[in-house]
VOGU-3710 file (C-alpha; in Angstrom, 3 decimals, decimal comma):
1> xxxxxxxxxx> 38,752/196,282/0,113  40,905/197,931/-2,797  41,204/195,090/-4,971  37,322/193,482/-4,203  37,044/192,139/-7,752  40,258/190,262/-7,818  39,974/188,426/-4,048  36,432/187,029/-5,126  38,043/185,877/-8,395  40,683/184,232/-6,251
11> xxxxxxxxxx> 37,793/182,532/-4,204  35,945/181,334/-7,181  39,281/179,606/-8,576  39,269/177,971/-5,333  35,926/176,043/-5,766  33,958/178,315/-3,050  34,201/181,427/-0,748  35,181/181,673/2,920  32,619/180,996/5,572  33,896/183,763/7,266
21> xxxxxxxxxx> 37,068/186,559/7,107  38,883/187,720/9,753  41,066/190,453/9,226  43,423/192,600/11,707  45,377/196,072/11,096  42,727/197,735/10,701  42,992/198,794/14,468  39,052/199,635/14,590  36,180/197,019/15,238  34,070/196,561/12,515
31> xxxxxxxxxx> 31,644/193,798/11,754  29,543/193,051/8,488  28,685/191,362/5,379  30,792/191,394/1,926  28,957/189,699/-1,129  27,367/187,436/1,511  30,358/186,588/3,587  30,373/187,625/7,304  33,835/189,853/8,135  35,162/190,810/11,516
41> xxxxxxxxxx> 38,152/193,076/11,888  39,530/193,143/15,651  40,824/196,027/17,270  44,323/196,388/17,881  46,154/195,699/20,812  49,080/198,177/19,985  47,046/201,610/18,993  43,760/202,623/18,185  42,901/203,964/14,904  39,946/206,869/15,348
51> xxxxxxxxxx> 36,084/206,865/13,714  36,376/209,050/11,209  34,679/208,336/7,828  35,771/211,870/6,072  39,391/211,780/5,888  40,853/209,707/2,838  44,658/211,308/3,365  44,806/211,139/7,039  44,829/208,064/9,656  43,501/209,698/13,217
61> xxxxxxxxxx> 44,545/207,739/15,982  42,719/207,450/19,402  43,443/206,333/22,986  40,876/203,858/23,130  42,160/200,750/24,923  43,044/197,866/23,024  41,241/194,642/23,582  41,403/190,939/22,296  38,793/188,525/21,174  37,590/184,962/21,057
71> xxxxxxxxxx> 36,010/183,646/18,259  34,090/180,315/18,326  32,951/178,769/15,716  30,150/175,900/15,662  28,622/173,686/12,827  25,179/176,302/13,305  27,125/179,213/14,189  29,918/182,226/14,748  30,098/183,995/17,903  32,740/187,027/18,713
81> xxxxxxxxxx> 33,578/187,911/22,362  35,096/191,032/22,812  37,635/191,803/26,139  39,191/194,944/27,266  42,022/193,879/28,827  43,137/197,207/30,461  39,279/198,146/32,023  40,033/198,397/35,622  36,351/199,445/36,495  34,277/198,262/38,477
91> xxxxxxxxxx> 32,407/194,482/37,724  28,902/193,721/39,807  26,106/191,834/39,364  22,907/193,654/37,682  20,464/192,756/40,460  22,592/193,815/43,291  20,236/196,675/44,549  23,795/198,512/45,966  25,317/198,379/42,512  22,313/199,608/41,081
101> xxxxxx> 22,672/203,037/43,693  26,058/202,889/42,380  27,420/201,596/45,665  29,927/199,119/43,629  31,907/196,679/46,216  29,417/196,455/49,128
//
């Protein structure tokens, strides 16, 4: 966050901080913890931006697919589910000894 110092400024004015942030156009998945506060930034659904912690000047972009995400919130707590929309693998159950042999589909 560029301006980290101001937005917790805002917050205090406010009474409180967030819960929780959400944030988008960042076009990578990242989860963590700022001054306390839980943040999730979703991928994209347009174009992937690359991991690449080295480059300040440059913005790498990726073919990863794009995928969407549900958030549910609860009075005891935050869960994120994550979809690929574009996977067109294969989906089995674990047990199934064939999909275990990597006989998917039988």
């Amino acid at each position: 966050m560029r301006h980290a110092d101001a937005q917790w400024e805002t917050f205090e004015r406010a009474g409180r901080g967030p819960d929780a942030m959400f944030h988008g156009h960042i076009h990578r998945p990242v989860f963590g913890l700022w001054r306390g506060v839980p943040y999730h930034v979703q991928r994209s659904i347009m174009h992937q931006v690359g991991f690449d912690l080295e480059n300040e000047d440059k913005i790498p972009g990726s073919t990863e697919p794009p995928d969407f995400a549900l958030v549910r919130l609860s009075g005891d707590g935050l869960t994120v589910h994550h979809r690929k929309f574009l996977y067109d693998g294969p989906s089995y159950w674990l047990h199934d000894r064939a999909a275990v042999e990597g006989r998917f589909g039988e």
